[in-house]
C-alpha positions as CSV (number, residue, x, y, z in Angstrom):
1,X,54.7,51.2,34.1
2,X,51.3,49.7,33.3
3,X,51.6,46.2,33.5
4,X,49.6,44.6,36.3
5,X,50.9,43.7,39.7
6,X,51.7,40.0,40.7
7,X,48.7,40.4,42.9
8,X,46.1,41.5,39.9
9,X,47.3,38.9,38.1
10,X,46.7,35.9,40.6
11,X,43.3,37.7,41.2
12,X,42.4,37.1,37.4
13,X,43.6,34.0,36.6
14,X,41.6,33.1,39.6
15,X,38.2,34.9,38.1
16,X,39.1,33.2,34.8
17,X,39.4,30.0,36.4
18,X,36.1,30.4,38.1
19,X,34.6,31.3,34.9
20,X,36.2,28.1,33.2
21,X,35.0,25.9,36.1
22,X,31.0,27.4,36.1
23,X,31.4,26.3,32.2
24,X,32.5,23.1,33.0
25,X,30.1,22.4,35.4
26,X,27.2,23.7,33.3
27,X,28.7,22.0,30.2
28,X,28.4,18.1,32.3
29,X,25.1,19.2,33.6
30,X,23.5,19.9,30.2
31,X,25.1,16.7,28.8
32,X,23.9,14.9,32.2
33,X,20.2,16.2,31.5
34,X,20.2,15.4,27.5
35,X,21.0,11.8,28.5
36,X,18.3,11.7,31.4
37,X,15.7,12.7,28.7
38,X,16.9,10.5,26.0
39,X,16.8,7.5,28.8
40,X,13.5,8.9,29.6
41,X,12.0,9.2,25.9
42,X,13.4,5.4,25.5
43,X,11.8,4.0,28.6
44,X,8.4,5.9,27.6
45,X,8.6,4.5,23.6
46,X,8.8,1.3,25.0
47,X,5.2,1.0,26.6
48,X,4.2,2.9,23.2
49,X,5.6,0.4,21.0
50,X,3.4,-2.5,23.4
51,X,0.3,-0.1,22.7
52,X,0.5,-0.1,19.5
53,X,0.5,-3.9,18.8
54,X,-2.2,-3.4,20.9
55,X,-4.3,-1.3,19.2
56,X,-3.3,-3.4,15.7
57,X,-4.4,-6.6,17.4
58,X,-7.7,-4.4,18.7
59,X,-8.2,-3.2,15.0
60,X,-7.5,-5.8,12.9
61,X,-8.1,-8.9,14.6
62,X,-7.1,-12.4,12.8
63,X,-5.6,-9.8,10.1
64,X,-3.6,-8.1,12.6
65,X,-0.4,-9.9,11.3
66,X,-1.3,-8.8,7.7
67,X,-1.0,-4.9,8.3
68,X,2.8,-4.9,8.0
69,X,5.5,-6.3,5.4
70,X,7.9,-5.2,2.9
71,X,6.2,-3.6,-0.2
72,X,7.2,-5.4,-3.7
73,X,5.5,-5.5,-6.9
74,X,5.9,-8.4,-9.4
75,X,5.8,-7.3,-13.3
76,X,4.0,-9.5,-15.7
77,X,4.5,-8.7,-18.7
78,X,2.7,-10.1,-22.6
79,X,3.0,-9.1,-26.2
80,X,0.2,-6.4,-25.1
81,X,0.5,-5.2,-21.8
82,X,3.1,-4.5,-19.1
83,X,1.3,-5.2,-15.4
84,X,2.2,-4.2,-12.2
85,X,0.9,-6.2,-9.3
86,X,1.5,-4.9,-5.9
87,X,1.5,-7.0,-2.7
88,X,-0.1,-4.2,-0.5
89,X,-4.3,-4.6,-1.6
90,X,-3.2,-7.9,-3.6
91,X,-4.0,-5.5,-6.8
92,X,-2.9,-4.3,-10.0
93,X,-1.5,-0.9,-9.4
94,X,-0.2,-0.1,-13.0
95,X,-1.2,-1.0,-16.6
96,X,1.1,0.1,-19.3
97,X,0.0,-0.6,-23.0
98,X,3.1,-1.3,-25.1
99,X,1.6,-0.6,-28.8
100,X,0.6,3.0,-28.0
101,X,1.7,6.4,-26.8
102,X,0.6,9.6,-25.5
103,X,0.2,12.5,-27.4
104,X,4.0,13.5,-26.6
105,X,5.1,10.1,-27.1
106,X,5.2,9.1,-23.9
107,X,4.2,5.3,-22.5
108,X,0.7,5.3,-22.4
109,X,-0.1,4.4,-18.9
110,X,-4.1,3.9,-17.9
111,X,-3.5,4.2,-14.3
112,X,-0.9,4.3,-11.4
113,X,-0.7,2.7,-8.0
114,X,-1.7,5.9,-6.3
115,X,-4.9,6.6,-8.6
116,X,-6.5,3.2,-8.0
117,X,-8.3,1.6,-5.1
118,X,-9.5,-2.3,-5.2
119,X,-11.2,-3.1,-2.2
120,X,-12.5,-5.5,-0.2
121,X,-14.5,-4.7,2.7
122,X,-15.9,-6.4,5.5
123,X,-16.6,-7.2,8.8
124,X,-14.2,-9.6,11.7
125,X,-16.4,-9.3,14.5
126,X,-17.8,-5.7,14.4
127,X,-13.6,-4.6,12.9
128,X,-14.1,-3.4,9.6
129,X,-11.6,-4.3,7.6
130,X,-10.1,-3.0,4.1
131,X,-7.8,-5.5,2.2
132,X,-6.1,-2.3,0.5
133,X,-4.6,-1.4,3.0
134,X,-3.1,-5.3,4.5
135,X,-0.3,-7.4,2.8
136,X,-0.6,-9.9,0.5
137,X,1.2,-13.2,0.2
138,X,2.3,-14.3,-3.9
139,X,1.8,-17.5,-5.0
140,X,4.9,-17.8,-7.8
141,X,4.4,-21.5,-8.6
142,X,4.6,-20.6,-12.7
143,X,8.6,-21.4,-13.8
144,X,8.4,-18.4,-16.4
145,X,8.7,-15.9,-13.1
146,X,12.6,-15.2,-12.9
147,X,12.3,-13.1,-9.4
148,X,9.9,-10.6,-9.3
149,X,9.3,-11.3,-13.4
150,X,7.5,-12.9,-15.9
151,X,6.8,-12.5,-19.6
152,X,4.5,-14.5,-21.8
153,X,3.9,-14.4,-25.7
154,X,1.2,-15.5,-28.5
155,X,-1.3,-17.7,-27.0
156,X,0.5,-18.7,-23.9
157,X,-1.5,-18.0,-20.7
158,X,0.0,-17.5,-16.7
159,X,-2.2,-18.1,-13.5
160,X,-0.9,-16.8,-10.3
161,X,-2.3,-15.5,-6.9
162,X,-1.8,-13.1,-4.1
163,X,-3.2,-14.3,-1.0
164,X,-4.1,-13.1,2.0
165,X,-4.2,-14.7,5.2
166,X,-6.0,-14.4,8.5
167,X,-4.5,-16.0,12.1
168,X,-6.0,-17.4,14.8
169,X,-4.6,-16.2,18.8
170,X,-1.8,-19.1,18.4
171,X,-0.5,-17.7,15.0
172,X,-1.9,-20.1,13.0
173,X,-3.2,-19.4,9.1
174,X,-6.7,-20.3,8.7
175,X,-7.6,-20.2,5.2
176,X,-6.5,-17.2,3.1
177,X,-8.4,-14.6,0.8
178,X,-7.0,-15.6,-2.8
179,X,-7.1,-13.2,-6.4
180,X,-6.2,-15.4,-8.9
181,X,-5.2,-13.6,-11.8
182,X,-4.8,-15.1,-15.6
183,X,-3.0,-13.0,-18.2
184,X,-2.7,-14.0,-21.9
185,X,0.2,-13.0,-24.0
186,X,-1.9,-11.8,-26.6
187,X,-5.1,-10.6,-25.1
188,X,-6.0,-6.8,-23.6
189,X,-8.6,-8.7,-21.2
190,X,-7.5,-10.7,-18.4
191,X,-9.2,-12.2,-15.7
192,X,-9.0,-11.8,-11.9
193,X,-11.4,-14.2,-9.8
194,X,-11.9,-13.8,-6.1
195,X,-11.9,-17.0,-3.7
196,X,-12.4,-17.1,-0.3
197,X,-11.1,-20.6,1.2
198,X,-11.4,-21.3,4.9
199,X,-12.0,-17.9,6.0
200,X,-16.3,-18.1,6.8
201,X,-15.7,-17.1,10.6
202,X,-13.3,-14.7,9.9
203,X,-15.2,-12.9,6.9
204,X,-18.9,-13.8,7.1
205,X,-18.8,-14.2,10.4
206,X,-21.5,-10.8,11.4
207,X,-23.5,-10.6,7.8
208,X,-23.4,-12.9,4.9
209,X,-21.9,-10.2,2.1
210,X,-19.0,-7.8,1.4
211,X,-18.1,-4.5,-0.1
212,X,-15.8,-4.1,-3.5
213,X,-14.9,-0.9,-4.0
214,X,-13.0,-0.3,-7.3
215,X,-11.6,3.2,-8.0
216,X,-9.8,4.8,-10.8
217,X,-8.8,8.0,-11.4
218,X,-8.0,8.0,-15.4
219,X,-4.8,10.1,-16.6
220,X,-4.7,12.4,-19.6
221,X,-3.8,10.7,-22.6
222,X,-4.9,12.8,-25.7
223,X,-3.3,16.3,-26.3
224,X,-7.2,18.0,-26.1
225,X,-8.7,16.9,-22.7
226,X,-12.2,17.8,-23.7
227,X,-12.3,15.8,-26.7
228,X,-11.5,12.7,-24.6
229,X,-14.0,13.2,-22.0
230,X,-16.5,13.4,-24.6
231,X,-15.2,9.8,-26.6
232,X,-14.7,7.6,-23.2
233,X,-16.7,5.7,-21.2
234,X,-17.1,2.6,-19.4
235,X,-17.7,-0.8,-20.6
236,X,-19.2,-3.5,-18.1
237,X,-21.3,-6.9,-18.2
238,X,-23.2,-7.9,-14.6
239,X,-23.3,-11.9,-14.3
240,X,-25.6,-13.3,-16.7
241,X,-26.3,-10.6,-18.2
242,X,-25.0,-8.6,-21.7
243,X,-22.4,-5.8,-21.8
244,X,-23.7,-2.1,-21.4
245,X,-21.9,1.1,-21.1
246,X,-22.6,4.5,-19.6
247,X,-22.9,7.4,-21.6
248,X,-19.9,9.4,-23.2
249,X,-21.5,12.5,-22.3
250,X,-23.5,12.9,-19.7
251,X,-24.1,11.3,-15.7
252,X,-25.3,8.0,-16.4
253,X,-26.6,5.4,-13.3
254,X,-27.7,1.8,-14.4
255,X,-28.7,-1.3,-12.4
256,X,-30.7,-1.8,-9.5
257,X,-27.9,-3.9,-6.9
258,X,-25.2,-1.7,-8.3
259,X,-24.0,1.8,-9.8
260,X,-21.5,2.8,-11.4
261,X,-20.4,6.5,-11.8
């Protein structure tokens, strides 16, 4: 007795149709809209993408090139010391010394890649420019690298390079920035020397010197950390000159091209 009529029931499958239809519809339209903004966000990242090589080549000049690659370290490793060299900043991002530990027994680790900062700086007509931040090449010509490693013993020494190096407009390298670095398997001291081959219009080419900036932030490596600070310091020796240190315990400036704090 209360079951709709034929009539009310045509009438709602029609509303429900309706419904089902304006859901459809509004369901294509949504879809039709993402897709018009995602063609749209695509067709605008493109002249972004031009803008930004742009602004490298703007920046960074003959080193433009330099400012991207694939970041790798290569581990040299002697009876003393386990070294991490990273091809971003051509530097030595961590130092491990294998004979000690922390106070908890940990690997005794001077400094990590994040904590350091060795820097050239200069100018490429009126672009300054910071070699931390641009990609270096390796030179792995030593046989005793197997990949990305090498290990040396007793009084065994092992020469290699990272280089860097600046382009002219047709892509062509013209000369390179070059640390040479020389570890000895049973040494704590090693040697890193700086050559610049080719590169005089590309480094020297507004003033006739350049910036180092060396930064390290030491970790904690004894148990009491004000007993530390008070027992470490800094050794150094200018050219032709003897080796001094600052003091232990107190702000100590020395030198009159350079200081040290």
């Amino acid at each position: 007795m209360t079951a709709p009529s034929k009539q009310e029931i045509l009438k709602q499958r029609r509303q429900q149709d309706s419904l089902l239809n304006v859901q459809i519809k509004a369901r294509k339209d949504s879809m039709a809209l993402a897709l018009q903004k995602q063609d749209t966000s695509k067709a605008k990242s493109l002249p972004k993408d031009t803008t930004a090589k742009v602004n490298i080549k703007t920046d960074y000049g003959a080193f433009a090139t330099a400012t991207s690659g694939k970041d790798t370290f290569y581990v040299v490793e002697s009876d003393l010391l386990k070294l991490y060299f990273y091809n971003k900043g051509g530097k030595i991002g961590k130092v491990e010394l294998k004979a000690y530990k922390t106070f908890d027994t940990l690997p005794l680790v001077l400094f990590n890649r994040d904590s350091t900062v060795f820097n050239l700086s200069f100018f490429n007509n009126n672009r300054q420019i910071n070699t931390n931040d641009l990609f270096f090449e390796p030179v792995l010509t030593d046989k005793r690298f197997y990949g990305n490693h090498a290990r040396i013993q007793g009084n065994d020494s092992l020469s290699f390079a990272m280089r860097l190096y600046p382009q002219d407009s047709a892509g062509k390298k013209t000369g390179y920035i070059e640390y040479l670095y020389t570890i000895k398997g049973n040494d704590y001291l090693l040697s890193c020397k700086v050559n610049f081959v080719g590169v005089q219009n590309s480094v020297m080419s507004t003033r006739d010197y350049i910036d180092l900036q060396w930064k390290t932030e030491l970790r904690q490596q004894e148990k009491s950390l004000d007993n530390e600070r008070n027992t470490t310091t800094i050794y150094f020796k200018p050219l032709n000159d003897k080796v001094d240190y600052l003091s232990e315990t107190k702000d100590d400036k020395k030198g009159v091209d350079y200081t040290i704090e």
